[in-house]
PQR file with spaces between the fields and no chain letter, atoms N, CA, C, O and H, PARSE charges and radii, in Angstrom:
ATOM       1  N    UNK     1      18.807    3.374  -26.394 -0.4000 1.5000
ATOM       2  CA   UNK     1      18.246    2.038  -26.440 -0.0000 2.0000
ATOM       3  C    UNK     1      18.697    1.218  -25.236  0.5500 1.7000
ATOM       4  O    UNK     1      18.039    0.349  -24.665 -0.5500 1.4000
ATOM       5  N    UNK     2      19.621    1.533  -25.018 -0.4000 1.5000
ATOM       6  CA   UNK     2      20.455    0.709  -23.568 -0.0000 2.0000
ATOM       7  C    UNK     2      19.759    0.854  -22.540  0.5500 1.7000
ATOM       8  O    UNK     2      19.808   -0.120  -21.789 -0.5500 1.4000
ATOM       9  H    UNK     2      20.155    2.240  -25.482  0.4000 1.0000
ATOM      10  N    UNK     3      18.865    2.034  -22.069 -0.4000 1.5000
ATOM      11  CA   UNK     3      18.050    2.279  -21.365 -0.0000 2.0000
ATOM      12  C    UNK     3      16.848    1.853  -20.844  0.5500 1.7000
ATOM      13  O    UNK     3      16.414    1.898  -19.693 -0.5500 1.4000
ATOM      14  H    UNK     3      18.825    2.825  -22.680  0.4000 1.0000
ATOM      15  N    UNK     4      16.204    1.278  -22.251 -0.4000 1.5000
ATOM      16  CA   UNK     4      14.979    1.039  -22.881 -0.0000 2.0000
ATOM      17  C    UNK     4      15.287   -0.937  -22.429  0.5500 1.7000
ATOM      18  O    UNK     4      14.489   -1.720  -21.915 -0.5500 1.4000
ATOM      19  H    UNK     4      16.557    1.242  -23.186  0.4000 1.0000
ATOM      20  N    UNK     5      16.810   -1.195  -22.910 -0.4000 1.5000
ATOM      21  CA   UNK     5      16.883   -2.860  -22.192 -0.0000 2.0000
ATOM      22  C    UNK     5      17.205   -2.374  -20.908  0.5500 1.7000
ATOM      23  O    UNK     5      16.689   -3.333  -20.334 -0.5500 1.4000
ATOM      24  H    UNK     5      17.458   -0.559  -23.328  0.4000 1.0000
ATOM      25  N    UNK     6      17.451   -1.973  -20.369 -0.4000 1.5000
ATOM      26  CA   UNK     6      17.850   -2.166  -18.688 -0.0000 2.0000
ATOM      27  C    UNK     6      16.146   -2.116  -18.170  0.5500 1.7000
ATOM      28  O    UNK     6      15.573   -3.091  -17.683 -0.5500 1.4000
ATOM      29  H    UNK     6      17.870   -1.194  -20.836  0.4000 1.0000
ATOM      30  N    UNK     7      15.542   -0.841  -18.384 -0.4000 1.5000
ATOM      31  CA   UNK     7      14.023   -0.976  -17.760 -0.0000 2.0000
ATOM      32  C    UNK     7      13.117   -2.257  -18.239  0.5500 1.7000
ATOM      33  O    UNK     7      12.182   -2.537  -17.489 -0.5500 1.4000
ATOM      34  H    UNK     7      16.008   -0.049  -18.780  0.4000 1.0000
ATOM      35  N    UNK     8      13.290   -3.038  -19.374 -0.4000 1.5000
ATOM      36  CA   UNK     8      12.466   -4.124  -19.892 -0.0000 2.0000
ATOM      37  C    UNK     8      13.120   -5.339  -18.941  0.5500 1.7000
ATOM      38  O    UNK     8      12.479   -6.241  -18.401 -0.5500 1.4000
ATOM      39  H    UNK     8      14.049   -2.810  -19.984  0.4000 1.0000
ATOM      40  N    UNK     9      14.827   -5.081  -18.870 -0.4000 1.5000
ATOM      41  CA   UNK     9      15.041   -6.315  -18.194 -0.0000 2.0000
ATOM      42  C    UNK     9      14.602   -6.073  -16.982  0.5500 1.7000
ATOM      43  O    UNK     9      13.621   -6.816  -16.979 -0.5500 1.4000
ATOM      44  H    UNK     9      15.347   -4.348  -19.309  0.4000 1.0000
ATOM      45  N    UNK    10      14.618   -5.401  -15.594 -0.4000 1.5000
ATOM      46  CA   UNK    10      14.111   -5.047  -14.529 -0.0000 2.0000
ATOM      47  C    UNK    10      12.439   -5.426  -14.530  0.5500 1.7000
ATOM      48  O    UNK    10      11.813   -5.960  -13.614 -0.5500 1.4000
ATOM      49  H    UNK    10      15.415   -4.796  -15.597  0.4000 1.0000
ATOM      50  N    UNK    11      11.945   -4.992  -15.803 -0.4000 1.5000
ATOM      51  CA   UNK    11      10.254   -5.247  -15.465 -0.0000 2.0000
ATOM      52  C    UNK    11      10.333   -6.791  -16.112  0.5500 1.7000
ATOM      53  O    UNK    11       9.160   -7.113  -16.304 -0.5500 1.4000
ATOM      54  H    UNK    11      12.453   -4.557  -16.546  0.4000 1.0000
ATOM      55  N    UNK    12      11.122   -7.767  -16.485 -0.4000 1.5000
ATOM      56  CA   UNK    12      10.677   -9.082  -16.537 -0.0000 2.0000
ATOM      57  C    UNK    12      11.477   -9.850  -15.248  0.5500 1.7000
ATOM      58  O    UNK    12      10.979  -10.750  -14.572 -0.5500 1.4000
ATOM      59  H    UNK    12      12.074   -7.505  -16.329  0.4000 1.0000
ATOM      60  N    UNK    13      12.674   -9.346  -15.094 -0.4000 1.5000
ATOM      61  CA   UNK    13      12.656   -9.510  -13.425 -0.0000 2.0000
ATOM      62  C    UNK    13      11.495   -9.712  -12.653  0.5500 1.7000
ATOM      63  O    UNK    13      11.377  -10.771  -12.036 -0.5500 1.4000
ATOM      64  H    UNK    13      13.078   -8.615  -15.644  0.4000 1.0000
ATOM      65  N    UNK    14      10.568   -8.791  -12.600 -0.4000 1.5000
ATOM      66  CA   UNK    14       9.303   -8.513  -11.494 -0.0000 2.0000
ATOM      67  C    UNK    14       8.336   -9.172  -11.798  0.5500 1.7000
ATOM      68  O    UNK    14       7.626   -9.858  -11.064 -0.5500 1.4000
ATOM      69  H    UNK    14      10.665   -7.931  -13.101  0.4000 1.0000
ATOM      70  N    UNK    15       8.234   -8.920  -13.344 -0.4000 1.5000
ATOM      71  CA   UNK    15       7.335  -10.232  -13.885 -0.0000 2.0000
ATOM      72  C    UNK    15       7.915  -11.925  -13.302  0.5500 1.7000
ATOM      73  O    UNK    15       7.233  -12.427  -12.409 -0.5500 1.4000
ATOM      74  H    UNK    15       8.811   -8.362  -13.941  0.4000 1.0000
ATOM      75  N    UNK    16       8.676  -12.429  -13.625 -0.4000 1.5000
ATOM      76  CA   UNK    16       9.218  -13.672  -13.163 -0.0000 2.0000
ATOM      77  C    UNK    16       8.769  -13.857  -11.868  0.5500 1.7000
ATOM      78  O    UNK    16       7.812  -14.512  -11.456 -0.5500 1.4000
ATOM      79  H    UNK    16       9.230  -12.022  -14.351  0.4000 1.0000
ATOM      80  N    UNK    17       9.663  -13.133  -11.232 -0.4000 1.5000
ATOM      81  CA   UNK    17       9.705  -13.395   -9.597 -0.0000 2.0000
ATOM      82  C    UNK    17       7.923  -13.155   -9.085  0.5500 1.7000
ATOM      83  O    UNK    17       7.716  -13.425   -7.903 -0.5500 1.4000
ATOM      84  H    UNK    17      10.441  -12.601  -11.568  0.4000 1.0000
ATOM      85  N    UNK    18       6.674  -12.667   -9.924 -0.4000 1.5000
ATOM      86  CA   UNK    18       5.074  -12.494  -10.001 -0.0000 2.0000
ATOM      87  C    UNK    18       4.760  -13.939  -10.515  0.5500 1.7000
ATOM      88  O    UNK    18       3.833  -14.583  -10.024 -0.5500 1.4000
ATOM      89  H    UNK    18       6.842  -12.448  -10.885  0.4000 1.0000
ATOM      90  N    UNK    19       5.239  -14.238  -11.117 -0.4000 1.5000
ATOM      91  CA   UNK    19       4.600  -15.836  -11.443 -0.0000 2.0000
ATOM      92  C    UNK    19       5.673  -16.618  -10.637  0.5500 1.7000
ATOM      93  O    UNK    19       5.033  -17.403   -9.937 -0.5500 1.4000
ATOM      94  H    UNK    19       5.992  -13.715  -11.516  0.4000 1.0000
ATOM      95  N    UNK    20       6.719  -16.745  -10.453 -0.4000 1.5000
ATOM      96  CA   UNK    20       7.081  -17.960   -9.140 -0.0000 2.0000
ATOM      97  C    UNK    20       6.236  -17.863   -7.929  0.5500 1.7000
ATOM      98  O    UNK    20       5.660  -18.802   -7.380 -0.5500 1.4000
ATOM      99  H    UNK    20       7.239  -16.107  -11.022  0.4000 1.0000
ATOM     100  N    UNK    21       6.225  -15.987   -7.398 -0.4000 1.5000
ATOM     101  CA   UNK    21       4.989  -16.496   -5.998 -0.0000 2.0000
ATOM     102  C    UNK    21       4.204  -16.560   -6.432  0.5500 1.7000
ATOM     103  O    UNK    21       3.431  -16.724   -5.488 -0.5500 1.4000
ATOM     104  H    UNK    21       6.693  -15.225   -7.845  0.4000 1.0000
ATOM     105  N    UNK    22       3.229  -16.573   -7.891 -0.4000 1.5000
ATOM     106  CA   UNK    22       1.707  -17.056   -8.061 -0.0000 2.0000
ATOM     107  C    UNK    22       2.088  -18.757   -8.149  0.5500 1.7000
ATOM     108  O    UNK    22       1.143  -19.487   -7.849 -0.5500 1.4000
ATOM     109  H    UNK    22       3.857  -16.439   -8.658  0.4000 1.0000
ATOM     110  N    UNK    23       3.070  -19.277   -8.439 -0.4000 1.5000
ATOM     111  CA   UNK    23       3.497  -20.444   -8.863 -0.0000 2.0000
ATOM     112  C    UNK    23       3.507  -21.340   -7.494  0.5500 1.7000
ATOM     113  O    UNK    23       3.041  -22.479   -7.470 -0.5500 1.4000
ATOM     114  H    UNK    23       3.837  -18.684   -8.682  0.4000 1.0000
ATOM     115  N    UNK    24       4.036  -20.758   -6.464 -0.4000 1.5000
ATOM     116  CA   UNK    24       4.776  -21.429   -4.974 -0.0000 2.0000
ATOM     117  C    UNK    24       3.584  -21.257   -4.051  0.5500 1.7000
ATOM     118  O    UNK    24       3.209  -22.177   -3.325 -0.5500 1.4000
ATOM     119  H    UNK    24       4.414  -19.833   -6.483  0.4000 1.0000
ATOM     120  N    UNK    25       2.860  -19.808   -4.092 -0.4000 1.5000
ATOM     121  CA   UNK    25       1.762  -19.424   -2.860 -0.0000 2.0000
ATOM     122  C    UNK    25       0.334  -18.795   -3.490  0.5500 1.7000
ATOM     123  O    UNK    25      -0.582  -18.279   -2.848 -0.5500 1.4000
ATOM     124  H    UNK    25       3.165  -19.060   -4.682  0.4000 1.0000
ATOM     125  N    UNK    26       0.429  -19.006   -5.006 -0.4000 1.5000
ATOM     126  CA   UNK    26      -0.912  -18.300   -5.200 -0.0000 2.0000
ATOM     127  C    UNK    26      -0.695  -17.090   -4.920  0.5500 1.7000
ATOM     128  O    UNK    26      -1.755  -16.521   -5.181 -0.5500 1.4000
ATOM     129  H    UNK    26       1.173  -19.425   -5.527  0.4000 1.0000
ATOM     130  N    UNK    27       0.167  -16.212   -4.478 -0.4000 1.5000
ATOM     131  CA   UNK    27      -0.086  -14.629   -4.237 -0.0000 2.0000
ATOM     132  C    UNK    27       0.141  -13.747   -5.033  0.5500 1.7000
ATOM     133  O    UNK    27       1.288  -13.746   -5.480 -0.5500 1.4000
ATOM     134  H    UNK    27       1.028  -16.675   -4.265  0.4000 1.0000
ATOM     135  N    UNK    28      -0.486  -13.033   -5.364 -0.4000 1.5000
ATOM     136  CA   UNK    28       0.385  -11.991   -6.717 -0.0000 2.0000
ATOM     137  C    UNK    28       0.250  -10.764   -6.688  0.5500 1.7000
ATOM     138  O    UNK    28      -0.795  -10.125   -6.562 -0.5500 1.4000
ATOM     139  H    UNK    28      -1.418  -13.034   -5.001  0.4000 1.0000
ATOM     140  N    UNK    29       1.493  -10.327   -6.825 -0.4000 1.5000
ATOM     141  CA   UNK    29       1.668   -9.033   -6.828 -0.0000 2.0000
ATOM     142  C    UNK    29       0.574   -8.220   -7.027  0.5500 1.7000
ATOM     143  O    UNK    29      -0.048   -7.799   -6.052 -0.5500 1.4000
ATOM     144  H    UNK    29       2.342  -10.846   -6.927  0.4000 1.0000
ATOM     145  N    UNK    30       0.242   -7.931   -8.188 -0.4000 1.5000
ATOM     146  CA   UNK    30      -1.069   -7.241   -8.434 -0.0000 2.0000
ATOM     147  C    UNK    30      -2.066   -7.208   -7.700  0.5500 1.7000
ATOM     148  O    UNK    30      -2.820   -6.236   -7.733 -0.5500 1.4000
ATOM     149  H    UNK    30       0.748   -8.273   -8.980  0.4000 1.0000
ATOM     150  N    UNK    31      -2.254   -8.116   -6.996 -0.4000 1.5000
ATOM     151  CA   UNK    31      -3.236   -7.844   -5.807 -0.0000 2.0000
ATOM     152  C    UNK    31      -3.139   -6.732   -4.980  0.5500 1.7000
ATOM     153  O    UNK    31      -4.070   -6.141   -4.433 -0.5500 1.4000
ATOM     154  H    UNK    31      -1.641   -8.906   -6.969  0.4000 1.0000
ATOM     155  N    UNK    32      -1.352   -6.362   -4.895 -0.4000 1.5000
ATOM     156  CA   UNK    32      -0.564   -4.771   -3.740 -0.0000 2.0000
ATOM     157  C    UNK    32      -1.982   -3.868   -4.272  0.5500 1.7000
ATOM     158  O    UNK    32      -2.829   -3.556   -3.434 -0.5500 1.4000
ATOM     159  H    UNK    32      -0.596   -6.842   -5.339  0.4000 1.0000
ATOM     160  N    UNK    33      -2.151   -3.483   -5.751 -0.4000 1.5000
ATOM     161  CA   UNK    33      -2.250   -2.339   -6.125 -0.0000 2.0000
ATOM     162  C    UNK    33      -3.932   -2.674   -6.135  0.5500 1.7000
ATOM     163  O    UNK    33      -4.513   -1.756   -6.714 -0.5500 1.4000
ATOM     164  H    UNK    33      -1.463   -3.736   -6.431  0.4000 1.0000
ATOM     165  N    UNK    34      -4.600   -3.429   -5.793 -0.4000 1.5000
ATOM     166  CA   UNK    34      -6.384   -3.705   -5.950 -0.0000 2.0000
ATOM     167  C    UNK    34      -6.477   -4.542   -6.558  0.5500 1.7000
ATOM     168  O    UNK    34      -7.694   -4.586   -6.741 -0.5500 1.4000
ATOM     169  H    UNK    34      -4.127   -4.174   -5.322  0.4000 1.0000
ATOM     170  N    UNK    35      -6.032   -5.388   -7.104 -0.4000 1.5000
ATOM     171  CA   UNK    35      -6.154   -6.604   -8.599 -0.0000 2.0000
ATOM     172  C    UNK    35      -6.006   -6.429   -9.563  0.5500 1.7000
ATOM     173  O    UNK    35      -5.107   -5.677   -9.939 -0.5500 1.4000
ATOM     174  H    UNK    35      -5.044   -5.353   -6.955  0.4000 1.0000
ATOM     175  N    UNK    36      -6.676   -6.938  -10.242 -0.4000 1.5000
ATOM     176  CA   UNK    36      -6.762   -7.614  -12.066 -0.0000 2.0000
ATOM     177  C    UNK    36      -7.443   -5.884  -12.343  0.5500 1.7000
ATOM     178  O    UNK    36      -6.857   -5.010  -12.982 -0.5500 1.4000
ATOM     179  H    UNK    36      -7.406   -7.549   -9.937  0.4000 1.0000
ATOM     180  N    UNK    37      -8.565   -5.763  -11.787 -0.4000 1.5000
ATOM     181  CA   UNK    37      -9.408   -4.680  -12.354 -0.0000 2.0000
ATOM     182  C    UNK    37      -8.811   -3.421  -11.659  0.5500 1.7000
ATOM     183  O    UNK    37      -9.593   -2.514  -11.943 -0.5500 1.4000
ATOM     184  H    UNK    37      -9.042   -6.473  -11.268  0.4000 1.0000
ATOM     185  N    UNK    38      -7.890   -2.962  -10.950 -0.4000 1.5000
ATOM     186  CA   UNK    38      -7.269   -1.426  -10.939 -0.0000 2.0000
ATOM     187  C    UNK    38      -6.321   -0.791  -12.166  0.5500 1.7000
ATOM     188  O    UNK    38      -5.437   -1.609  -12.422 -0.5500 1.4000
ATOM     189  H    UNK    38      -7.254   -3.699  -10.719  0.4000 1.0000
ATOM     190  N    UNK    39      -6.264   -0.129  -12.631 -0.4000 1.5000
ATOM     191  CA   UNK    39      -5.908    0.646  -13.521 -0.0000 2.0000
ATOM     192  C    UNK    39      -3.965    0.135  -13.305  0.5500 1.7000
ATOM     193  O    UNK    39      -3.216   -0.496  -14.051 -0.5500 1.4000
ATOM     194  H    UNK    39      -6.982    0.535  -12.423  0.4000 1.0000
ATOM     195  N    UNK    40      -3.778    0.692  -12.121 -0.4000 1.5000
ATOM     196  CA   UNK    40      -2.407    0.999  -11.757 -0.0000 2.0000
ATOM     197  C    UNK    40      -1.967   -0.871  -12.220  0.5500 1.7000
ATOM     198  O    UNK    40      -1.071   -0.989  -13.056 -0.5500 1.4000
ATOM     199  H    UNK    40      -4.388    1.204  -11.515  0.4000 1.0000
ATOM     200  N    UNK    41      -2.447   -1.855  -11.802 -0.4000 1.5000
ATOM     201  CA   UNK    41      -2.541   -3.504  -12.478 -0.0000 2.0000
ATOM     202  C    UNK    41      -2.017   -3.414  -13.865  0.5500 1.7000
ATOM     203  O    UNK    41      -0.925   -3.409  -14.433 -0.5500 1.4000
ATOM     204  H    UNK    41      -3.175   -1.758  -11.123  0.4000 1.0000
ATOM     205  N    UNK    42      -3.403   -3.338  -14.186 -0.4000 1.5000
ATOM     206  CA   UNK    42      -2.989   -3.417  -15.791 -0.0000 2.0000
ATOM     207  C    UNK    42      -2.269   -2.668  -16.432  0.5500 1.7000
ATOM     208  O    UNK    42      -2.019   -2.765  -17.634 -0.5500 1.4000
ATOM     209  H    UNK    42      -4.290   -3.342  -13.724  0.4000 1.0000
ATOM     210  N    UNK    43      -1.809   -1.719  -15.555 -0.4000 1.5000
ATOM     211  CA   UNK    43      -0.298   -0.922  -16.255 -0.0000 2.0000
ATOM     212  C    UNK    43       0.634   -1.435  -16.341  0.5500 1.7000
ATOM     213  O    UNK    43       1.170   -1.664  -17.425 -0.5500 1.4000
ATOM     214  H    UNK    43      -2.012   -1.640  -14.579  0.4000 1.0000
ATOM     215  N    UNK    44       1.096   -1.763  -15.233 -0.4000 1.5000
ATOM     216  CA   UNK    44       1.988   -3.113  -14.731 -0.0000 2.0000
ATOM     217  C    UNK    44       2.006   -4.087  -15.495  0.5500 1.7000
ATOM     218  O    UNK    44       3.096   -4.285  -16.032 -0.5500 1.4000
ATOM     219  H    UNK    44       0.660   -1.577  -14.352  0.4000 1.0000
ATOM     220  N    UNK    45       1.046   -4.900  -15.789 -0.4000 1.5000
ATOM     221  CA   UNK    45       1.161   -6.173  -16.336 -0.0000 2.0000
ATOM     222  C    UNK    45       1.659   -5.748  -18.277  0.5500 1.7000
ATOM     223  O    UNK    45       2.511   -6.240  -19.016 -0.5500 1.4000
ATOM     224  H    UNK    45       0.161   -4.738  -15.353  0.4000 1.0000
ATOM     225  N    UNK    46       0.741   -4.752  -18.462 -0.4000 1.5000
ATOM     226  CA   UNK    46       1.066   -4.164  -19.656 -0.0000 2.0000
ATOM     227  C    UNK    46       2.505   -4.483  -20.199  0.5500 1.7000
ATOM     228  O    UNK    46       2.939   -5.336  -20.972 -0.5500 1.4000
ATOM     229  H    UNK    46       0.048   -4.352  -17.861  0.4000 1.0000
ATOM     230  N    UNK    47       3.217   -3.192  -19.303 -0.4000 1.5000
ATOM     231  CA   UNK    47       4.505   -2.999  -18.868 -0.0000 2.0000
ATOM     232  C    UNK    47       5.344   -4.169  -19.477  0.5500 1.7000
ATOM     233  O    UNK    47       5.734   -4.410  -20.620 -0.5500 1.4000
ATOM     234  H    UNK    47       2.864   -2.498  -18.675  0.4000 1.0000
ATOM     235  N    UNK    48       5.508   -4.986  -17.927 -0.4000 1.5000
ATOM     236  CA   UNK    48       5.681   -6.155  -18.271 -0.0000 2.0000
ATOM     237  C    UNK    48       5.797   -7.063  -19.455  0.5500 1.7000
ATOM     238  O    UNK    48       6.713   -7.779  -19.859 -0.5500 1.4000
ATOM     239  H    UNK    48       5.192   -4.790  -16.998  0.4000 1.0000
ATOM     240  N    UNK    49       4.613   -6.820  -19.877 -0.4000 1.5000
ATOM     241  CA   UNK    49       4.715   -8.124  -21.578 -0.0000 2.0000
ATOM     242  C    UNK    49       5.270   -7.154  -22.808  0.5500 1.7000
ATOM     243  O    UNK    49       5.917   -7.619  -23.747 -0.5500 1.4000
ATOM     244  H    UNK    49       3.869   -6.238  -19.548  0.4000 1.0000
ATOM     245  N    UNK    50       4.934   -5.754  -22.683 -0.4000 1.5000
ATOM     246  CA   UNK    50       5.973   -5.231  -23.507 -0.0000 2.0000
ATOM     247  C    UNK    50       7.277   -5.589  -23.457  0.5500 1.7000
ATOM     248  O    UNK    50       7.862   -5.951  -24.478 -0.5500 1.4000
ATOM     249  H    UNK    50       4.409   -5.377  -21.921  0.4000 1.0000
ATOM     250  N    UNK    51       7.853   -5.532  -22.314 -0.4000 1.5000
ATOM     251  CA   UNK    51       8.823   -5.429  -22.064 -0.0000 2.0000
ATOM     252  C    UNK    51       9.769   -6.832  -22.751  0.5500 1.7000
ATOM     253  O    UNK    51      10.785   -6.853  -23.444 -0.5500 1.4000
ATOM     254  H    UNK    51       7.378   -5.238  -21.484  0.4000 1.0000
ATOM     255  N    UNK    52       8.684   -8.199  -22.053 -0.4000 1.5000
ATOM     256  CA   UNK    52       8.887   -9.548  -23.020 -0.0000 2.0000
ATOM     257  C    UNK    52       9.332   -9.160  -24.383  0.5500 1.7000
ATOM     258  O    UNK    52      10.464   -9.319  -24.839 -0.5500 1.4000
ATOM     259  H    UNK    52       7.859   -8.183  -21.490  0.4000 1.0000
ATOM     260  N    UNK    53       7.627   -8.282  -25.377 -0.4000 1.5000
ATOM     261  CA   UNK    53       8.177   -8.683  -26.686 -0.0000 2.0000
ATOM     262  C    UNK    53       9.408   -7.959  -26.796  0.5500 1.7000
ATOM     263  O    UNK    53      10.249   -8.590  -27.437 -0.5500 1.4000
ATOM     264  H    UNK    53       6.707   -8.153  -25.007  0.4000 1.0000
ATOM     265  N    UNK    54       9.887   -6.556  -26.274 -0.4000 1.5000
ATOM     266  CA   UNK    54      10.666   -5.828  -26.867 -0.0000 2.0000
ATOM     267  C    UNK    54      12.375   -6.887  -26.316  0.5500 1.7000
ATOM     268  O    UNK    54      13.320   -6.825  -27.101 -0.5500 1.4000
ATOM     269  H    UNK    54       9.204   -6.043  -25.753  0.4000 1.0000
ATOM     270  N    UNK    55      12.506   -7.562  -25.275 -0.4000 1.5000
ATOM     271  CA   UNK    55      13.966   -8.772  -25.008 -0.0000 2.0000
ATOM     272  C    UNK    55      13.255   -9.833  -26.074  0.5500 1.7000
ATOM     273  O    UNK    55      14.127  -10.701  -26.122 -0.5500 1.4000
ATOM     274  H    UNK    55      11.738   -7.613  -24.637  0.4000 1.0000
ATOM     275  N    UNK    56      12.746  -10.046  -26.496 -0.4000 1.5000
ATOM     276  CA   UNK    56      12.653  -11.197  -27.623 -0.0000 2.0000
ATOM     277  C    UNK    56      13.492  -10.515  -28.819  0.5500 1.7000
ATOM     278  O    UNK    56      14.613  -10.838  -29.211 -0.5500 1.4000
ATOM     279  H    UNK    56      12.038   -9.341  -26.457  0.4000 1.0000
ATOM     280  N    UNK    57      12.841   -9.715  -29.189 -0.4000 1.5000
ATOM     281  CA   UNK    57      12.838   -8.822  -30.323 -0.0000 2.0000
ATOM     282  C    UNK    57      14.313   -8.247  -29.939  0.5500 1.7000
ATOM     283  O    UNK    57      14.795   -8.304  -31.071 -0.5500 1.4000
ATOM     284  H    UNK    57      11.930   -9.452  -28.871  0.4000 1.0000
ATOM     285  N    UNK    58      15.203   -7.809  -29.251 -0.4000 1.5000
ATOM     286  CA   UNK    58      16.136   -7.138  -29.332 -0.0000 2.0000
ATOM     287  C    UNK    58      17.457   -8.328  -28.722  0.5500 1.7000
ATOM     288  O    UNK    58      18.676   -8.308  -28.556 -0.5500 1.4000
ATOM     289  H    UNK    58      14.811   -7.763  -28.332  0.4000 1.0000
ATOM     290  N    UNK    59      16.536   -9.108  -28.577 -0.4000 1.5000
ATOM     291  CA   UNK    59      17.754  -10.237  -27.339 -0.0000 2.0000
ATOM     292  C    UNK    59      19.467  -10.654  -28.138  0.5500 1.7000
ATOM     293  O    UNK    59      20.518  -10.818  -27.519 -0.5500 1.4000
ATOM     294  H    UNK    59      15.545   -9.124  -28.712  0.4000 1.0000
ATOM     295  N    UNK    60      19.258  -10.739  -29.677 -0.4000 1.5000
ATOM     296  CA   UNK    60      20.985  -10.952  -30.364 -0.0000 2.0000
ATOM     297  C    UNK    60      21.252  -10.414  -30.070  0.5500 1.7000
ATOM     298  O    UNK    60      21.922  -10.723  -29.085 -0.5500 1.4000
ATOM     299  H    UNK    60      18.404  -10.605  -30.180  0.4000 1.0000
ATOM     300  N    UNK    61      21.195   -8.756  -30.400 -0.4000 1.5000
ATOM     301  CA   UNK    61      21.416   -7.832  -30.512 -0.0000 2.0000
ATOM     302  C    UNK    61      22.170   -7.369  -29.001  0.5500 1.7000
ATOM     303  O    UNK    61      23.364   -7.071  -28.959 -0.5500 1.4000
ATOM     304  H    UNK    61      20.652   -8.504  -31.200  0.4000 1.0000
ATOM     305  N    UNK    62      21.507   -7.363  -28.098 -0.4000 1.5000
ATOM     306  CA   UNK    62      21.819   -6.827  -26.684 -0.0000 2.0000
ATOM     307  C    UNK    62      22.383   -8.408  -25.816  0.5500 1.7000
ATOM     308  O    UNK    62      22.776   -8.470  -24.651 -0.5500 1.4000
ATOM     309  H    UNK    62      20.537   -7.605  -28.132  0.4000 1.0000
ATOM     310  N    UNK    63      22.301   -9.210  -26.503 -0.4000 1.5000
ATOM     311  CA   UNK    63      23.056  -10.703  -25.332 -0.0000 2.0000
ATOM     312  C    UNK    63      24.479  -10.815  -25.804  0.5500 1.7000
ATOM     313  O    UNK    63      24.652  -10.720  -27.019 -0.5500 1.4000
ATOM     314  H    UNK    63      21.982   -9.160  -27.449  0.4000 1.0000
ATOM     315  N    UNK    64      25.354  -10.971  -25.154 -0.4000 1.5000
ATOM     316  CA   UNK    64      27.036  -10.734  -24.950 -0.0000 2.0000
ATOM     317  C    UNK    64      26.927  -12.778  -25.189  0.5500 1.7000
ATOM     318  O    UNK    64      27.720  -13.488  -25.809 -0.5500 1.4000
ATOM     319  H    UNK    64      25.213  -11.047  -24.167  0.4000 1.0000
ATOM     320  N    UNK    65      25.755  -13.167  -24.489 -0.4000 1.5000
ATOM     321  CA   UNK    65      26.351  -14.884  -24.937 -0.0000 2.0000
ATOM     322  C    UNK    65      26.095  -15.180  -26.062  0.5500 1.7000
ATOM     323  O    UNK    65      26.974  -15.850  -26.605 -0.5500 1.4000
ATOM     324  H    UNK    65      25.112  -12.590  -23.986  0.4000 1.0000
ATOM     325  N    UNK    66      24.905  -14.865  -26.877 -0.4000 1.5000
ATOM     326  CA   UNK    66      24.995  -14.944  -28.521 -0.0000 2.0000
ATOM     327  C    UNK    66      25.978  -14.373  -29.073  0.5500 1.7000
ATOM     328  O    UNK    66      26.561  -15.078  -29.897 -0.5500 1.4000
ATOM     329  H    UNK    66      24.192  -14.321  -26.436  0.4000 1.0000
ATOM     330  N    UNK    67      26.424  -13.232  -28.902 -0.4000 1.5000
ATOM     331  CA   UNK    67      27.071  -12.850  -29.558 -0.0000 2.0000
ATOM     332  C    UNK    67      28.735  -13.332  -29.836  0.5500 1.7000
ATOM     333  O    UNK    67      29.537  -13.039  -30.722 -0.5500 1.4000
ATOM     334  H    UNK    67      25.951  -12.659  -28.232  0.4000 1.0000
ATOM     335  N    UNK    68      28.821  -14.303  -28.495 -0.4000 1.5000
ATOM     336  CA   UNK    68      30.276  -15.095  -28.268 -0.0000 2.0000
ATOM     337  C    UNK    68      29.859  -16.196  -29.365  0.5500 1.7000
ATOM     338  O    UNK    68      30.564  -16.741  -30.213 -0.5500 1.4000
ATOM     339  H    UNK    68      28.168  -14.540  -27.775  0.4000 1.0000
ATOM     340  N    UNK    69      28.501  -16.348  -29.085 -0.4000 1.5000
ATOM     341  CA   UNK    69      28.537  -17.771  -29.647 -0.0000 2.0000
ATOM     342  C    UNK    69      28.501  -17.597  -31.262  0.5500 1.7000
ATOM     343  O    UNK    69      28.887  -18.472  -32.036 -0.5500 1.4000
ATOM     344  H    UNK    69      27.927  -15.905  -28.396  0.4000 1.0000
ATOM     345  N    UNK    70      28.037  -16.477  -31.610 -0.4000 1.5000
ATOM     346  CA   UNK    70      28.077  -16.690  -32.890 -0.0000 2.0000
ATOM     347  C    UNK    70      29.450  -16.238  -33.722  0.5500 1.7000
ATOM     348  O    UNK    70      29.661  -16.193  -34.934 -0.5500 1.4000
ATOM     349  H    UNK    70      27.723  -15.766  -30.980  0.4000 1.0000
ATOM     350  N    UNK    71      30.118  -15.989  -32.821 -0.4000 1.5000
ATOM     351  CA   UNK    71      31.910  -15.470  -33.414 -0.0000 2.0000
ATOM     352  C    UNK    71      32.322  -17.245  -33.118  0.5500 1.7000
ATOM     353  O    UNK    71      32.787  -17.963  -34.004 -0.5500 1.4000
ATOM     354  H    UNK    71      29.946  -16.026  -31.837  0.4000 1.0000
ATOM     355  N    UNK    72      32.130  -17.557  -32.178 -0.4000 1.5000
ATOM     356  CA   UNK    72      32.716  -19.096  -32.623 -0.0000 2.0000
ATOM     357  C    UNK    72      32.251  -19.807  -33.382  0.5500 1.7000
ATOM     358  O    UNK    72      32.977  -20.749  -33.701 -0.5500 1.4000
ATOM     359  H    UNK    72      31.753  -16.974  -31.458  0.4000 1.0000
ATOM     360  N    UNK    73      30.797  -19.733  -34.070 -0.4000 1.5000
ATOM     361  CA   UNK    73      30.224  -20.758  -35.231 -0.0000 2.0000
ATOM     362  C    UNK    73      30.912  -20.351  -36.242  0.5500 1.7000
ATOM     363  O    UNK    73      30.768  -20.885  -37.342 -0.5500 1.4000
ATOM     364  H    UNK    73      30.207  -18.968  -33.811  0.4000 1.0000
């Protein structure tokens, strides 16, 4: 499973830093690979929002600052 968060955190890394330059210059990544409509895109973006739900979904569990925080509540 440790595995499974290191690659989700890395692909919302890429995600993030894809919406600050769509955010700052309009440019986006996905454009590298042909756009919205290339296959290799929507893998990527896929990727990506999995990756979201699965750090939502696992984030107590795998965050060292919840987990401080909830030994001090």
């Amino acid at each position: 499973m440790k595995k499974i968060h290191i690659i989700a955190f890395i692909l919302l890394i890429v995600g993030g830093l894809n919406w600050l330059l769509v955010g700052i210059s309009g440019w986006d990544i996905g454009q590298l690979f042909g756009g919205q409509e290339e296959i290799i895109s929507r893998i990527i973006y896929i990727l990506v929002g999995i990756s979201a739900v699965l750090e939502i979904v696992g984030h107590k569990k795998n965050c060292l600052g919840c987990a401080e925080m909830k030994k001090t509540m």
